[in-house]
C-alpha positions as a Python dict, from the first residue, in 0.01 Angstrom:
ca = {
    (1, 'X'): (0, 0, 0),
    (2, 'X'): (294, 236, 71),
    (3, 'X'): (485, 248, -284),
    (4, 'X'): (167, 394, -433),
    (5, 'X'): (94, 678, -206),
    (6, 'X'): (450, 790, -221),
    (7, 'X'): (582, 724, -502),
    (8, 'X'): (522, 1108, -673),
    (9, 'X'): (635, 1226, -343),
    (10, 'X'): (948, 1049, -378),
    (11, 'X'): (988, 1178, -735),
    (12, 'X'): (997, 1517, -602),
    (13, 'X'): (1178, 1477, -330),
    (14, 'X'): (1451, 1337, -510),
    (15, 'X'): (1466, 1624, -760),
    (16, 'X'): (1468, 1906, -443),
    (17, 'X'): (1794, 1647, -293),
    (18, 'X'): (1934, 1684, -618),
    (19, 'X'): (1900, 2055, -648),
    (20, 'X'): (1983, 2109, -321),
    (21, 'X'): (2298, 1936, -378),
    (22, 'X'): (2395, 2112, -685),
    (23, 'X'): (2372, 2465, -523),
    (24, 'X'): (2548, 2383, -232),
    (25, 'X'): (2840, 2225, -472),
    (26, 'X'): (2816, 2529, -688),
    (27, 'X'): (2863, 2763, -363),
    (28, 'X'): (3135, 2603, -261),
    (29, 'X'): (3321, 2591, -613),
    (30, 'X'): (3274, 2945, -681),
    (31, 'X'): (3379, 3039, -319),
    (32, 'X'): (3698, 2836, -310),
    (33, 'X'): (3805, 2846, -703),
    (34, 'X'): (3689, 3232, -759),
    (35, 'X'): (3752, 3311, -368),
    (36, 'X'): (3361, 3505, -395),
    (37, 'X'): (3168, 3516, -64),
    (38, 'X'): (2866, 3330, 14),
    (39, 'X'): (2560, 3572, -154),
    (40, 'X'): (2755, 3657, -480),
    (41, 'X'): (2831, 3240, -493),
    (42, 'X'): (2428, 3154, -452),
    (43, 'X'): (2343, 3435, -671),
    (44, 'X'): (2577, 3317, -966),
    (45, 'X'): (2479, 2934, -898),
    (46, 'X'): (2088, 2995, -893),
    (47, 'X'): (2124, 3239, -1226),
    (48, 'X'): (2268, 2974, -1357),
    (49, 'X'): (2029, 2678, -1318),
    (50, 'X'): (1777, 2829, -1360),
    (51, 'X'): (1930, 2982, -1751),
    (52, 'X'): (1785, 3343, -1602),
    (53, 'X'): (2071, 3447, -1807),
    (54, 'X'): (2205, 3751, -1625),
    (55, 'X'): (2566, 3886, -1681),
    (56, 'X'): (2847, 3735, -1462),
    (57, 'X'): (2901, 3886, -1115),
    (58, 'X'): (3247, 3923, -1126),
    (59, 'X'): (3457, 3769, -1427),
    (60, 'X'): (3542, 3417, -1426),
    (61, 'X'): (3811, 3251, -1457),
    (62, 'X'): (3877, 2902, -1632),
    (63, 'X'): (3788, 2725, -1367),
    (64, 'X'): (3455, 2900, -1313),
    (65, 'X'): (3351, 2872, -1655),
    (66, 'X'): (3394, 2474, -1584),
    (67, 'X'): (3170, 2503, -1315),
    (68, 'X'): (2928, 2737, -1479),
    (69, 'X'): (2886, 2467, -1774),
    (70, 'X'): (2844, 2181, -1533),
    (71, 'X'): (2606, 2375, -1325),
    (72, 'X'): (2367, 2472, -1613),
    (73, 'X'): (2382, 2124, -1786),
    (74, 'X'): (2294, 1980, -1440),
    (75, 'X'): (2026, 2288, -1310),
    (76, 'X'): (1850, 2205, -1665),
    (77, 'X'): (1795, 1813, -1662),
    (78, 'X'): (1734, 1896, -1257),
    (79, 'X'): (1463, 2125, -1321),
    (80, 'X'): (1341, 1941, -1610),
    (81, 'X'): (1302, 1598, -1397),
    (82, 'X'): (1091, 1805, -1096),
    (83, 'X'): (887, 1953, -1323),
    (84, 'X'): (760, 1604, -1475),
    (85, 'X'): (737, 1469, -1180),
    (86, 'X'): (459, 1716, -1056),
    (87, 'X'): (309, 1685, -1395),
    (88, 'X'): (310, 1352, -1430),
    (89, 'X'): (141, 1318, -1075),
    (90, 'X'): (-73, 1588, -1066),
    (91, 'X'): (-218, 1422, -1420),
    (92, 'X'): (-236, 1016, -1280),
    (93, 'X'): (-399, 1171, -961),
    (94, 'X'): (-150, 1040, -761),
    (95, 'X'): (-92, 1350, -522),
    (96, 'X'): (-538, 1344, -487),
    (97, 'X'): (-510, 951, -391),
    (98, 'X'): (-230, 1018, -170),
    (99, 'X'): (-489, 1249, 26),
    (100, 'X'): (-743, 988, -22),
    (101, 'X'): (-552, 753, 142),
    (102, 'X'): (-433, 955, 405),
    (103, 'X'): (-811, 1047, 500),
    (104, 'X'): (-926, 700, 493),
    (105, 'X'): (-620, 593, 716),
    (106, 'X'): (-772, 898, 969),
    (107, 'X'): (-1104, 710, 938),
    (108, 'X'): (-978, 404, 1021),
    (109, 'X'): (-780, 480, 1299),
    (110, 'X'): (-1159, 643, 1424),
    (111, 'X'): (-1323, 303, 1382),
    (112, 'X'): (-1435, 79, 1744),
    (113, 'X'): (-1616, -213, 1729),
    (114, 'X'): (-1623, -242, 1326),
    (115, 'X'): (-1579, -547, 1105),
    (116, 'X'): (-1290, -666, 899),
    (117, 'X'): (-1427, -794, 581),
    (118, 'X'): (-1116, -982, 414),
    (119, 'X'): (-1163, -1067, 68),
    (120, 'X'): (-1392, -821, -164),
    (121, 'X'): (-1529, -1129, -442),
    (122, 'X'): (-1903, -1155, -486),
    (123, 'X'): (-1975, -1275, -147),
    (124, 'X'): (-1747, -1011, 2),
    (125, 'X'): (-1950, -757, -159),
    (126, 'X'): (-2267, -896, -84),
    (127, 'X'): (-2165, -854, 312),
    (128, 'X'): (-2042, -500, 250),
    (129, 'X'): (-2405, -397, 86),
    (130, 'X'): (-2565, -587, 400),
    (131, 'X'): (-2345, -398, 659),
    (132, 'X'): (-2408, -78, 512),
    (133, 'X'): (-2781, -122, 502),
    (134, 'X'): (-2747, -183, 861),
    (135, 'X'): (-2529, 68, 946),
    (136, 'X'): (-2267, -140, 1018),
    (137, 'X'): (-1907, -47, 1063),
    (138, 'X'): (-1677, -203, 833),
    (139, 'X'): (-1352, -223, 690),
    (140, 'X'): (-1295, -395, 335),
    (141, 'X'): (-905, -553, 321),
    (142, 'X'): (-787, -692, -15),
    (143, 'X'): (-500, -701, -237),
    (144, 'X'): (-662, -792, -587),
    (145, 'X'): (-660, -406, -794),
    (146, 'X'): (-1020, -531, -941),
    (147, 'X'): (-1180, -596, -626),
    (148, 'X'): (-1007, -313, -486),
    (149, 'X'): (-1094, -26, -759),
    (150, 'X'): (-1458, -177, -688),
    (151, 'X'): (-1454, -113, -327),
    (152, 'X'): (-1334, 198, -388),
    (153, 'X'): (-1583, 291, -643),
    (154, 'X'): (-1841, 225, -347),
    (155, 'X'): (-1669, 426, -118),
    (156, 'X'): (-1594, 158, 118),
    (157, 'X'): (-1322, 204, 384),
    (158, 'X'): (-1018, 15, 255),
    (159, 'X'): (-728, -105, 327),
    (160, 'X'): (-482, -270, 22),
    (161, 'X'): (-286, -588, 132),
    (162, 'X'): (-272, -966, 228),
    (163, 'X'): (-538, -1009, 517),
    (164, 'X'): (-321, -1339, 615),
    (165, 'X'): (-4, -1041, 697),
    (166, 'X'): (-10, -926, 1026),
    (167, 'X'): (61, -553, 957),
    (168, 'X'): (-257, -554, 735),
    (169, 'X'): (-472, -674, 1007),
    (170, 'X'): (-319, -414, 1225),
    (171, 'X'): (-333, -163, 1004),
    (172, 'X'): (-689, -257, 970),
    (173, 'X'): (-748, -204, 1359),
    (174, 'X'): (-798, -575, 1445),
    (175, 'X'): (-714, -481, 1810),
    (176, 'X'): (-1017, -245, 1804),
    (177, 'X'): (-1237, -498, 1622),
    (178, 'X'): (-1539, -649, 1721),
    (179, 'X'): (-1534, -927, 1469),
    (180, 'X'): (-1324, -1036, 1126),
    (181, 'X'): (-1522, -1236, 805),
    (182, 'X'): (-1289, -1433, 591),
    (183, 'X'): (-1471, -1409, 277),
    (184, 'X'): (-1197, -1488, -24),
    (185, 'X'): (-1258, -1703, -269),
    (186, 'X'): (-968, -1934, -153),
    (187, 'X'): (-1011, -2193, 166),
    (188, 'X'): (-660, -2206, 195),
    (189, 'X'): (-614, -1813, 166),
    (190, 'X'): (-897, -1785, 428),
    (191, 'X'): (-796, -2043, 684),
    (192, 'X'): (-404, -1850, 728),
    (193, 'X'): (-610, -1529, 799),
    (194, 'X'): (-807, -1697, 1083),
    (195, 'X'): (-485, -1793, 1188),
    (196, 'X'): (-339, -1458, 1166),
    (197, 'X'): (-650, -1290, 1337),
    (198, 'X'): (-710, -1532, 1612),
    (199, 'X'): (-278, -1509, 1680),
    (200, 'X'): (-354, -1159, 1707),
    (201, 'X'): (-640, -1124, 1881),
    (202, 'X'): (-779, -1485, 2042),
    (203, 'X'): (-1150, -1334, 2154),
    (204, 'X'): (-1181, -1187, 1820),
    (205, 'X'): (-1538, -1334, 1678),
    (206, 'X'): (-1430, -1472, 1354),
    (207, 'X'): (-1642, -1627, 1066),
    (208, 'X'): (-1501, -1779, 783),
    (209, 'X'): (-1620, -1902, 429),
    (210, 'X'): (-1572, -2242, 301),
    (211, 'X'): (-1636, -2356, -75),
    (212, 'X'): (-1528, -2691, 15),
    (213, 'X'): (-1649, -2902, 288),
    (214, 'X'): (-1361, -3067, 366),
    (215, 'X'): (-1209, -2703, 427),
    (216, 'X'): (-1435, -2666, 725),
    (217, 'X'): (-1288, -2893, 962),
    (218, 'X'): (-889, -2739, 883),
    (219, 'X'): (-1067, -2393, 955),
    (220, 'X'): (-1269, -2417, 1299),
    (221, 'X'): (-885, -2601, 1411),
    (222, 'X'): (-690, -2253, 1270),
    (223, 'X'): (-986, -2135, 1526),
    (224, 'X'): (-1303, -1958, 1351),
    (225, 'X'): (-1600, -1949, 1554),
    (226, 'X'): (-1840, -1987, 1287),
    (227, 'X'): (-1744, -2154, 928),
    (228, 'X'): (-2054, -2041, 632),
    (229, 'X'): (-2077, -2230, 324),
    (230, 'X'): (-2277, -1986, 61),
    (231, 'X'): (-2297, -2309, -164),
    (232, 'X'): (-2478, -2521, 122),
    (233, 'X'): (-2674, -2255, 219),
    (234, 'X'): (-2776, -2162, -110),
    (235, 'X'): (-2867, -2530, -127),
    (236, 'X'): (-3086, -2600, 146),
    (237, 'X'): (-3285, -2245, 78),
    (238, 'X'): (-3313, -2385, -275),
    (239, 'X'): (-3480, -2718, -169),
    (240, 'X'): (-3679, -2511, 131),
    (241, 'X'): (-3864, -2291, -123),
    (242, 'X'): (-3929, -2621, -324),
    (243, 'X'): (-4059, -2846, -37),
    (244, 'X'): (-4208, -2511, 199),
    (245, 'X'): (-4268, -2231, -27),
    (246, 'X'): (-4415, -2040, 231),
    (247, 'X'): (-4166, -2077, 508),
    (248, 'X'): (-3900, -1985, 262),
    (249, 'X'): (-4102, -1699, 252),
    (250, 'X'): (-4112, -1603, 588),
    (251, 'X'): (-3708, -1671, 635),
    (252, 'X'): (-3621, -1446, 343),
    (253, 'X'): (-3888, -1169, 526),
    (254, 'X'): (-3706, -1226, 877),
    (255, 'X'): (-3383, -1067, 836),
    (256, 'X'): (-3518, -770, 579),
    (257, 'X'): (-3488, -375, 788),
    (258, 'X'): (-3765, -258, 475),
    (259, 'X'): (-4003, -501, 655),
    (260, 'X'): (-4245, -398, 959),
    (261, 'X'): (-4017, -623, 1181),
    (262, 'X'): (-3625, -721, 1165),
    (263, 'X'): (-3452, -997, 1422),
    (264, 'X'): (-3209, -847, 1628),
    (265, 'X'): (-2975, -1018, 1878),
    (266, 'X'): (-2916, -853, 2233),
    (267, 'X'): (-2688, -972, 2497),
    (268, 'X'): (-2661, -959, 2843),
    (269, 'X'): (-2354, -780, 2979),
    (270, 'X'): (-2167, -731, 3305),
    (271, 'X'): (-2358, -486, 3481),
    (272, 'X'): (-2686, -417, 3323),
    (273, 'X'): (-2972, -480, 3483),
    (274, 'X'): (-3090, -733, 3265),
    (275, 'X'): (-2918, -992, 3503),
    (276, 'X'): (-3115, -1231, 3707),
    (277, 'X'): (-3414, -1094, 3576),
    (278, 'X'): (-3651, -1297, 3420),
    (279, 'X'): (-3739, -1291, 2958),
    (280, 'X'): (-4067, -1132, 3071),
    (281, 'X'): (-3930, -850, 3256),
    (282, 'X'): (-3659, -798, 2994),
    (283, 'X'): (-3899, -716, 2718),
    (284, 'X'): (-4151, -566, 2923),
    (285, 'X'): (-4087, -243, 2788),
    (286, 'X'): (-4171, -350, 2464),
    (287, 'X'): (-4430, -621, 2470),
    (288, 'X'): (-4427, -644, 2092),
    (289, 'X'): (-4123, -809, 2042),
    (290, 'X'): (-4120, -1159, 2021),
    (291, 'X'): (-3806, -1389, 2165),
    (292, 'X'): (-3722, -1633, 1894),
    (293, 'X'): (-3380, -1789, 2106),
    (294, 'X'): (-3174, -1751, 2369),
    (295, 'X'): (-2807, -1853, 2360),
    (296, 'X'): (-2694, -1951, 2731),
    (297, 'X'): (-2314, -1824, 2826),
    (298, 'X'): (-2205, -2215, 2751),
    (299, 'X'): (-2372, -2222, 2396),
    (300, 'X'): (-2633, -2412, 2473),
    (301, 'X'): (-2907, -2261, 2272),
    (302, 'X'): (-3336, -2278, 2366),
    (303, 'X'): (-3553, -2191, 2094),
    (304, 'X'): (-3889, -2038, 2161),
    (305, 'X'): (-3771, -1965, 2548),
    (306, 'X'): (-3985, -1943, 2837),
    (307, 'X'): (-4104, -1611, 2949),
    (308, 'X'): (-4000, -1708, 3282),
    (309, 'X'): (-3640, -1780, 3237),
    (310, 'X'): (-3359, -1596, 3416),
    (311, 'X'): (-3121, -1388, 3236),
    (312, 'X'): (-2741, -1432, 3309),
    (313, 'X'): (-2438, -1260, 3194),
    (314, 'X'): (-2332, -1371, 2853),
    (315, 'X'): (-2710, -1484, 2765),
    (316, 'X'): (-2769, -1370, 2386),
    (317, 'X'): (-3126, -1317, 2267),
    (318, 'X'): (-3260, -1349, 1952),
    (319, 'X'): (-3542, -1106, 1868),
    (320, 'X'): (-3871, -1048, 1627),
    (321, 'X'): (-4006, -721, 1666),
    (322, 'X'): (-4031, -345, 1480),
    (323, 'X'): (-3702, -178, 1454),
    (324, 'X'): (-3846, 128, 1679),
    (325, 'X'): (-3858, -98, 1952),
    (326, 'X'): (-3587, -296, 1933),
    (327, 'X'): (-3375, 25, 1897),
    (328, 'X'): (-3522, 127, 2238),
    (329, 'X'): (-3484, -202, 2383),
    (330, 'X'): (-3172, -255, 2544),
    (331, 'X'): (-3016, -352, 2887),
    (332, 'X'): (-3035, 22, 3080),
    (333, 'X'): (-3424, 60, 2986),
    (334, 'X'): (-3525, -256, 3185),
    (335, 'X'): (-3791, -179, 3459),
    (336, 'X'): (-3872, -509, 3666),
    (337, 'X'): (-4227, -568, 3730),
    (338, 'X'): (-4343, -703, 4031),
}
């Protein structure tokens, strides 16, 4: 990511070293070989390089004219050089990417609790469009120049790179992160970056995608939490909407935000009031919303949970209700009923 962003800077930098040497090395030759001091040496070197074309300070000797010749031939290709270099990256865009870049690298060092999305393919994409319908924070991380010139064409946070490299995930903000989806389009490529994540950061949440199934087992070992197959899933929805029309129906309606109701999950942390309360209380607030699940602390997971069972810390509920609600509904706006 770094040879792009710096490269026109480089090109001028180099030309100002080079000029800068040249007028000190013309100072100093006209001081010590025409015994000048300091101003009338500058003046007589910068006259030069620049071909102003002004009439000698003083007259020169032999040895001056020497350096006068080398001095213009090398002011001239100096010049020359700087000049394309600004042209040449004021016209590729190179200095406005450069500010891009450095804008999006403010961004991401703003982000808390976001996603790393590795891997920008079509499932990769389809996870970016669902995180930013749900306001979702997100950062993309790929080093293919398609996928990468179509993230940025969406004006997705980005960062260019090998998701598997340690730096990348870094620069990425894994240690800020509240979860990572390895989402390439290789098994192999996306078992090393569960590796690299989970080295990093071992709580990280990580889910990974597997074409293969065979790549599942190698990638819950490197550690993911949660391995998705998009060709297995696409499968069983397929033979759902054959064999249950309807409930495919009401699956693909669950998850939509453009619906009257969207699920939601809420947990139960460390000193909310939610704990050792009972469901009922919970979502007495908002009797509309329906519990679908609760996940207990040890993964055991109760679908359709009784009203009357006690919240504990690390609980994880799974909720159907309208997004007003569940927006309000949350661990500080619990009031127990007697």
């Amino acid at each position: 990511m770094q040879a792009p962003t710096t490269r026109p800077f480089l090109r001028i930098a180099l030309a100002a070293g080079l000029a800068t040497i040249v007028i000190g090395a013309g100072c100093v030759g006209y001081m010590v070989i025409e015994g000048w001091g300091f101003w009338d040496a500058l003046y007589m070197t910068v006259i030069t390089i620049t071909t102003v074309g002004f009439r000698e300070v003083q007259p020169l000797s032999q040895g001056g004219r020497i350096i006068t010749i080398l001095l213009a031939l090398s002011g001239v290709g100096i010049l020359f050089y700087a000049l394309l270099s600004l042209v040449q990256a004021i016209i590729e865009g190179e200095l406005a990417a450069y500010w891009g870049r450095r804008a999006m690298k403010g961004e991401l060092e703003k982000l808390r609790g976001h996603f790393i999305l590795c891997g920008f393919g079509r499932v990769g994409e389809a996870i970016a469009h669902e995180f930013r319908s749900h306001h979702i924070p997100f950062v993309v991380v790929d080093s293919n120049p398609e996928a990468i010139e179509r993230a940025r064409q969406q004006g997705y946070l980005l960062v260019e790179g090998d998701a598997s490299r340690d730096e990348v995930l870094l620069q990425a903000g894994i240690q800020r992160a509240r979860g990572l989806l390895a989402a390439s389009d290789s098994d192999a490529g996306n078992t090393f970056i569960v590796l690299a994540a989970k080295a990093l950061k071992p709580d990280l949440m990580v889910v990974a995608r597997a074409a293969h199934p065979d790549s599942e087992h190698a990638m819950r070992r490197a550690g993911a939490d949660r391995v998705i197959s998009p060709y297995t899933l696409a499968g069983r929805r397929m033979a759902l909407a054959a064999v249950q029309p309807l409930l495919a129906e009401v699956m693909e309606a669950l998850p939509s935000r453009s619906g009257p109701q969207v699920v939601a999950e809420l947990e139960v942390t460390p000193g909310s009031n939610w704990q050792s309360h009972t469901l009922r209380e919970a979502l007495a607030p908002c009797r509309g919303v329906l519990p679908l699940a609760l996940q207990r602390a040890d993964g055991q997971v109760i679908v359709a949970p009784d009203p009357n069972t006690v919240l504990a810390v690390g609980d994880r509920l799974i909720l159907l209700g309208q997004e007003e609600e569940l927006e309000r509904l949350t661990p500080a706006t619990l009031q127990p009923t007697g």
